[in-house]
Wavefront OBJ file of the C-alpha trace (Angstrom):
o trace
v 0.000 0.000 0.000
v 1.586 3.340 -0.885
v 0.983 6.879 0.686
v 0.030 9.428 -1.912
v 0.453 12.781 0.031
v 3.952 13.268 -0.651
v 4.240 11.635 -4.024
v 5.543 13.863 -6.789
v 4.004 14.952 -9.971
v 2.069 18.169 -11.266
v 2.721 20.996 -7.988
v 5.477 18.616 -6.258
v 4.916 17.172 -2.970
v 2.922 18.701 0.388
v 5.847 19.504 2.014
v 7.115 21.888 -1.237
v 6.712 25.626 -1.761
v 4.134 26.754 -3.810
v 4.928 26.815 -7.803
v 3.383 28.385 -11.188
v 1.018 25.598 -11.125
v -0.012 26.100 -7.867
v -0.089 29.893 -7.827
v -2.180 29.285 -10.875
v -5.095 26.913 -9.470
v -5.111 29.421 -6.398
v -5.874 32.454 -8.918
v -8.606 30.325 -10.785
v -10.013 29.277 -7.526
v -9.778 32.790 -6.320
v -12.066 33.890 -9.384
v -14.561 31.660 -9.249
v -15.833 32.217 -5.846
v -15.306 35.731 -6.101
v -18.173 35.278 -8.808
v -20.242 32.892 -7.294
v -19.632 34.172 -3.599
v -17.712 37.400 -3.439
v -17.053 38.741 -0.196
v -19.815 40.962 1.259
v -19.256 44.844 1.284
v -17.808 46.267 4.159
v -16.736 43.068 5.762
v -13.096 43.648 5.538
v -13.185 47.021 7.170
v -15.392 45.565 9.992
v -13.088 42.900 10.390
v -10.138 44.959 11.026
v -11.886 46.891 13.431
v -12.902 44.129 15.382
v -9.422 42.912 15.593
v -8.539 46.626 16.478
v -10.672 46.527 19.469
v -9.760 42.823 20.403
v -6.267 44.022 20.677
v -6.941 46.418 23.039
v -7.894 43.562 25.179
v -10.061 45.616 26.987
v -12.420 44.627 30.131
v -15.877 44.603 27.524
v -18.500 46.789 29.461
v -22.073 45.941 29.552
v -25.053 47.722 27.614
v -28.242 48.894 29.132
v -30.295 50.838 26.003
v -32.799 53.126 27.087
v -35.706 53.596 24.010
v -37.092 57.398 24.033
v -40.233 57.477 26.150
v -42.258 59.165 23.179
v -42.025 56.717 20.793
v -45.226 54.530 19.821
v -45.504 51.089 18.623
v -45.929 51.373 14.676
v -45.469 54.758 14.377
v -42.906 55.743 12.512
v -40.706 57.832 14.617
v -37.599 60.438 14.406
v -35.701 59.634 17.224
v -33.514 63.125 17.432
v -31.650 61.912 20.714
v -30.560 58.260 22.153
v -29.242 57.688 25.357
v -27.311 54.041 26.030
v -25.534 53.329 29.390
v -22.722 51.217 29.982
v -21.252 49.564 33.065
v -18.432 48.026 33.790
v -17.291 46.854 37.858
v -16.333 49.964 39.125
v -17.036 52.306 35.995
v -20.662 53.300 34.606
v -20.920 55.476 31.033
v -23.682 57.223 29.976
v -23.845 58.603 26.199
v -26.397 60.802 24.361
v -26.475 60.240 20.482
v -27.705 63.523 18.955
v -26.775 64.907 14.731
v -24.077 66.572 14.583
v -22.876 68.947 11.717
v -22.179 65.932 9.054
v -22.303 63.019 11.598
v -23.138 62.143 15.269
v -22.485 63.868 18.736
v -21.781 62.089 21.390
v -22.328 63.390 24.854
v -20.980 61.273 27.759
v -20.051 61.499 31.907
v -18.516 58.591 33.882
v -19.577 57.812 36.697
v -17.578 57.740 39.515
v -16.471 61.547 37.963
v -12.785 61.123 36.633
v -10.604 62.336 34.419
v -10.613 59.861 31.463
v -8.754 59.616 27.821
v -11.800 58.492 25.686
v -11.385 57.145 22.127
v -14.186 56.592 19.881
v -12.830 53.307 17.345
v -14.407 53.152 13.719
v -13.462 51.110 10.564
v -11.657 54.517 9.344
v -9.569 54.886 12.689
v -9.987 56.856 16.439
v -10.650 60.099 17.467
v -9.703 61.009 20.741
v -10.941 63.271 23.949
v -10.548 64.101 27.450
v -13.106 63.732 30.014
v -13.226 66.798 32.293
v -12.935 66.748 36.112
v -16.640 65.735 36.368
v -16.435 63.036 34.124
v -18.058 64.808 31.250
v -16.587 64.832 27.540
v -18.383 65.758 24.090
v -17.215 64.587 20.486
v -19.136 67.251 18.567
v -18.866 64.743 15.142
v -18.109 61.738 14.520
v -18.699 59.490 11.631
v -21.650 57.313 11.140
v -21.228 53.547 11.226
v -20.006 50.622 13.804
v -18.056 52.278 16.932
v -16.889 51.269 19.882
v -15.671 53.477 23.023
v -12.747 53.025 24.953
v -11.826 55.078 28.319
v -8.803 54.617 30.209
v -8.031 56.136 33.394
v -5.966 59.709 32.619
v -3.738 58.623 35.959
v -3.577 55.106 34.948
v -5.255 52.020 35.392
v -7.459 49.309 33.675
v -8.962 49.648 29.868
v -12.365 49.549 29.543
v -14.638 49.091 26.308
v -18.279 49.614 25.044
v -19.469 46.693 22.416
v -19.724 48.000 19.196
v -22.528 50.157 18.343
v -24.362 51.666 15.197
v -24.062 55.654 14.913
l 1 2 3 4 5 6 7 8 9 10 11 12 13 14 15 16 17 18 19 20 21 22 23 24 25 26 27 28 29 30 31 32 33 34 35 36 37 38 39 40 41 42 43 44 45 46 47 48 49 50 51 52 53 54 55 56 57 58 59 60 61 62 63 64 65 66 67 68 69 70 71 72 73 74 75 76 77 78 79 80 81 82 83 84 85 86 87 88 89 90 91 92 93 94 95 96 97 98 99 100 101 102 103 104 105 106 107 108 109 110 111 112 113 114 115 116 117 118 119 120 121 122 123 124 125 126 127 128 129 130 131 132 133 134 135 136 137 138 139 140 141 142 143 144 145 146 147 148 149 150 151 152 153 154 155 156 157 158 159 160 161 162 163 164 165 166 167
């Protein structure tokens, strides 16, 4: 009985770098289910970002959403402001989502009232703040899309993160 896998012929053996042939097969194969099943838009950018924030390897926080106290079952509504709160053992974040000039504010305080870095992470990169002595910070506009926060302690200490969220 003989053992095929490292026999030679057309593309050499398994344990041989890749040749013409191979590179070749690869490039059809590559074609062919980028016709039949081509990646989805988007999903390369989202999976960066994900990996972004996993790297961070940041304490996760949990998310409490709070639904505007207006709004009515099957109407169709214009929500102009959301509020979501996060928590985290010993750190709590509350954020307003209002329109800003071309994309979304964010209002947010921590509570216990610190000074915080705060980064908001999209597929295009961060943008960065400081929360004031009362906990308190304000990006004025930030991009649409998936974002996560992350806050770290200005005088040091653990990382903390939101899950990612639509803006």
């Amino acid at each position: 009985m003989s053992d095929d896998r490292n026999a030679e012929g057309p593309g050499g053996g398994a344990d041989e770098p890749l040749d013409a042939v191979d590179l070749a097969l690869l490039d059809d194969l590559s074609r062919i289910l980028g016709t039949i099943d081509p990646v989805p838009e988007g999903l390369v950018d989202r999976a960066l970002f994900a990996l972004t924030l996993e790297g961070l390897n940041a304490e996760v926080m949990a998310l409490h959403r709070q639904e505007p106290a207006l709004a009515v079952r099957g109407e169709p509504t214009r929500v102009e402001m959301r509020t979501i709160t996060f928590s985290s053992d010993p750190l709590t974040v509350m954020i307003s989502l209002s329109e800003g000039p071309t994309g979304v504010r964010i209002d947010g305080w921590t509570a216990p009232a610190e000074r915080y870095v705060v980064q908001v992470y999209g597929p295009d990169g961060f943008v960065s703040t400081e929360s004031d002595d009362d906990g308190c910070f304000v990006f004025p506009d930030v991009a649409p899309g998936p974002a996560s926060l992350v806050l770290r302690r200005a005088a040091g200490g653990p990382v903390v993160s939101t899950p990612v969220l639509g803006l």
